[in-house]
N, C-alpha and C positions, 0 to 999 in steps of 0.2 A: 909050363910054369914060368912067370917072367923074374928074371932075375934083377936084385938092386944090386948097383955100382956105380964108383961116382965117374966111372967113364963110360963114352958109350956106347952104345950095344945094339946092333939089328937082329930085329928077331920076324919071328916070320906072323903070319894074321892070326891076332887075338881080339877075340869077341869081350868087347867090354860090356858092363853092368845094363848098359843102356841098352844094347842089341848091336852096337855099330862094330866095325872091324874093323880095326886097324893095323897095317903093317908096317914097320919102315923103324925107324933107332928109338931108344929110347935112355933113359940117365936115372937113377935114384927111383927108379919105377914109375918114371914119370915119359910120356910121351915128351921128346925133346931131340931135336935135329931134323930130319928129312923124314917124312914120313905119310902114308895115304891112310885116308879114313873116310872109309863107307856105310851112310846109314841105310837103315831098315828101309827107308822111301827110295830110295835110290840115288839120293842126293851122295857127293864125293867130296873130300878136299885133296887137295894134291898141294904139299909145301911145306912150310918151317914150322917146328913147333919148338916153345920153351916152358918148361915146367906146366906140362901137362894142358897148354894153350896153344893154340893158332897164333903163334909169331914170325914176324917178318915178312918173307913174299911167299905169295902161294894162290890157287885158283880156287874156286868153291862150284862146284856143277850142281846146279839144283834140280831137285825133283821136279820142276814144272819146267826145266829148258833154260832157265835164265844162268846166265856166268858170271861171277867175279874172279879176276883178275889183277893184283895187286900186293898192296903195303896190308899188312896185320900188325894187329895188338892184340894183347888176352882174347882172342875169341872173336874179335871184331874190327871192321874195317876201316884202317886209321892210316892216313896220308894219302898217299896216291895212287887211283886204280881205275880199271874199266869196268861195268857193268855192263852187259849185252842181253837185253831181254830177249825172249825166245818171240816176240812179237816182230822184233827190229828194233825198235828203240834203244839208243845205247848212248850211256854218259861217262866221258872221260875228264877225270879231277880230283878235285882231293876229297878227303873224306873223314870224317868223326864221328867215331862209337857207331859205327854200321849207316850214318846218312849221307848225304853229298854237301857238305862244310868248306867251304872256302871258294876256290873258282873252279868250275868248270866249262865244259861244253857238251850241251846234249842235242843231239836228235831224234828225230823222230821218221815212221815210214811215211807219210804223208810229205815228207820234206821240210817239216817245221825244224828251226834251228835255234837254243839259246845259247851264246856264249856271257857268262856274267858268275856272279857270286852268289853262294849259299847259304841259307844257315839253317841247322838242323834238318836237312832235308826238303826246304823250302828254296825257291827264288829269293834271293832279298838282298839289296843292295843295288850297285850298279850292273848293267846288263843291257845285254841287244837279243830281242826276239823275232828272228826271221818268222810268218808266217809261210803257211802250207800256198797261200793266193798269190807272195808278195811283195805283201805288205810288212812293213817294218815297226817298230820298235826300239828307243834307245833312251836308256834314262833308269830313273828308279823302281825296283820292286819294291816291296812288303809283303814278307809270308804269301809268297805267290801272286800278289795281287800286285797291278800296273799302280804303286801310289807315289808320289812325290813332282819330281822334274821330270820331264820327258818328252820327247819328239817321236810323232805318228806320225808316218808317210803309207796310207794309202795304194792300193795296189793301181788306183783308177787316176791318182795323182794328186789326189786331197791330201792336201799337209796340218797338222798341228803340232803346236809347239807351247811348253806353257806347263800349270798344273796338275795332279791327278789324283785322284781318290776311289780307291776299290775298281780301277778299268774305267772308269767314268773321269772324262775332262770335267774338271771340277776347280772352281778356284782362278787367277788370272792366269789367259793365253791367247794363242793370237792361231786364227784356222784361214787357211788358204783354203781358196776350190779351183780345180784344175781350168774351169771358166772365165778365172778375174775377178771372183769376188773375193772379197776378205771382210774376216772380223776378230776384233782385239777389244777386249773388255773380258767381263766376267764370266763364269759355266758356272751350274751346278747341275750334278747330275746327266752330262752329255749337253745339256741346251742351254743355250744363252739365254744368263740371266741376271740381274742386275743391272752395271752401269757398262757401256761398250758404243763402239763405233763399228757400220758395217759400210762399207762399201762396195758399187754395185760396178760391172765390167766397163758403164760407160761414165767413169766418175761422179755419179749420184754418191751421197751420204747420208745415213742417219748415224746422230749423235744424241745417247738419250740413257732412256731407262727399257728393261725386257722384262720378260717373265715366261719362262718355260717355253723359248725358242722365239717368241714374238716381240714385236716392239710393243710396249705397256707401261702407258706413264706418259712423263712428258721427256719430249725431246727436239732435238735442232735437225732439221732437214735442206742440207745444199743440195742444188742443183750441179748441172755438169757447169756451168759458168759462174760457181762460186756464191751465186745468189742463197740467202739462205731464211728459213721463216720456224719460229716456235712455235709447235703443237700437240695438241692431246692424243696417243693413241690408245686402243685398247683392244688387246689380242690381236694385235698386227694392222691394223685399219686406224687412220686418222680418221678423229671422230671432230677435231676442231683445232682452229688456229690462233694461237693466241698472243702472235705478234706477226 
């Protein structure tokens, strides 16, 4: 039978209402100070409790292999802690009401790597995404998604640098190829599209109008000696010259 008092008291494993059991001190009848509690699935917590809550630091062993490691609040995962899935993946940083809130760093088995900011469990903010090939990432999230300012570097040596929307270069930027070529004007959608300049490894230029990765529209064409002529293209082929 558990005893109230307002000091407090270790008593040995009592099966509560729910099925779980827990051993470890307790205050006013209320789970409070060091204590383990084991549920029916096999999941454990090992740590602080205050008034009857998971407070302060303490591990959580889950039924599927996964661990937390950390800071508590009422019941849930608030400041700073590690997470270790039973996969390999593991995120170390802060955390609110049970998500990864503020900055962290996570990995993955494949060798992908985020170091940046969270919110509610999301990417978002600023951040750098090592891939698993590589390649790089450094610039803005949104709710998981590559959106804002940001620099891609290619595992093969392609560079961009510029806008972004939903993982899509979208918006003005400027793409290197590990070749010599380059272009800076517009994207939507990953292709250059609108207004842009590309240039080719042996100093050729178009200067002009795109549409969905081609030149389309009218635009200016130099030569490697500066020479330059106005013409019409459409889906990447000049179809006429009109100066």
């Amino acid at each position: 039978m558990l005893e109230e008092s307002d000091s407090r008291m270790k008593q040995g494993p009592i099966t509560l209402p729910s099925g779980a059991v827990y051993s470890g001190e307790w205050r006013g009848g209320m789970r409070d100070g060091e204590g383990t509690q084991e549920w029916p699935d096999g999941s454990k917590y090992v740590g602080y409790w205050l008034q009857d809550k998971a407070n302060g630091y303490g591990t959580l062993y889950h039924a599927d292999g996964d661990v937390y490691e950390g800071e508590w609040q009422d019941d849930k995962a608030n400041g700073k802690g590690v997470y270790n899935h039973a996969n390999g993946a593991n995120y170390n940083g802060e955390w609110k009401d049970d998500k990864q809130h503020g900055f962290g760093i996570e990995r993955w088995p494949d060798g992908a790597i985020y170091e940046g900011f969270y919110h509610e469990g999301k990417k978002n903010g600023r951040g750098k995404l090592t891939f698993a090939d590589g390649s790089i990432y450094e610039g803005d999230f949104e709710l998981n998604e590559i959106s804002g300012a940001g620099t891609y570097l290619w595992s093969d040596g392609k560079k961009y640098q510029g806008q972004w929307l939903n993982n899509k270069m979208h918006g003005r930027g400027q793409l290197w190829w590990p070749d010599g070529k380059e272009y800076q004007g517009d994207f939507l959608e990953d292709k250059r599209h609108g207004m842009g300049k590309f240039k080719w490894k042996d100093g050729r230029e178009y200067e002009g109008e795109w549409a969905r990765g081609k030149q389309h529209g009218v635009g200016v064409y130099r030569n490697n000696k500066g020479e330059e002529r106005r013409g019409q293209w459409v889906d990447g082929r000049r179809v006429q010259w009109l100066s």
